[in-house]
N, C-alpha and C positions, 0 to 999 in steps of 0.2 A: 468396571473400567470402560466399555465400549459404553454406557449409558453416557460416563461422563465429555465422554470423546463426542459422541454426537450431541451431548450438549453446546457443547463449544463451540464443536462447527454451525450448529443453529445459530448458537450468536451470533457468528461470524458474519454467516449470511444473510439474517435477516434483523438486524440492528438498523435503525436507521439514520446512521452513519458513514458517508460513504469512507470506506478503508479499501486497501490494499495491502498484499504481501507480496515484496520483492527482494530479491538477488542481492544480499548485501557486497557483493564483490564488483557484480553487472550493473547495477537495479535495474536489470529486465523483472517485466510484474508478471509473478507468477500466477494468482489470480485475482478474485476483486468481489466484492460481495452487490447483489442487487442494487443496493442505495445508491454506488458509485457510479454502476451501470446508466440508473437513472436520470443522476443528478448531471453527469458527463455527457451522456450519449453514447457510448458506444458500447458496443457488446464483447461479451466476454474472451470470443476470438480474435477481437480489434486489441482489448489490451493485452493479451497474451504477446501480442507484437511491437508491446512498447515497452520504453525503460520512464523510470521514472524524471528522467531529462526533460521526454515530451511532452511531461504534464507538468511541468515547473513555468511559470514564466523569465521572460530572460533574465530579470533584474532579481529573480529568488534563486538562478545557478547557487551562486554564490556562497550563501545563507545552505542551501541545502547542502552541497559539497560539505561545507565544513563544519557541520552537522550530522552528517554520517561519520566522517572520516574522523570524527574526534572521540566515536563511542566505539565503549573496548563491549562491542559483540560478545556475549558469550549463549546463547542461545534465550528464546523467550520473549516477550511482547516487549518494542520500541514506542514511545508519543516522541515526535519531533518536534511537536506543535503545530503549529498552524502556520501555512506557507502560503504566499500569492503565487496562483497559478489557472 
């Protein structure tokens, strides 16, 4: 079970894809893997201190609100698709 666990988190992190995991209530990001780090610039203390608002551009609010707010959560991996920001 821990093998599979740390398989996962490997993906997680080193896919090269930039992804994040946040706060489906906040979307404060809770963390973020390499790729994002890269592609973005900032580091992983910089997004810990963001939601995913400040990484949206203004004209994707929208689109992204009612895109989370339309999925019934129930635990397990979200694609929202692809968003301008």
């Amino acid at each position: 079970m821990t093998e599979d666990r740390d398989n996962r988190t490997d993906l997680f992190y080193f896919t090269p894809l930039p992804s994040w995991v946040c706060d489906m209530k906040t979307f404060r990001i809770l963390d973020v893997n390499q790729a994002a780090q890269q592609l973005y610039g900032y580091g992983n203390e910089e997004y810990v201190n963001l939601t995913v608002q400040d990484l949206t551009a203004e004209d994707g609010d929208l689109k992204t609100y009612s895109t989370i707010c339309k999925t019934d959560y129930n635990g397990g991996i979200l694609n929202f698709g692809i968003f301008t920001h």
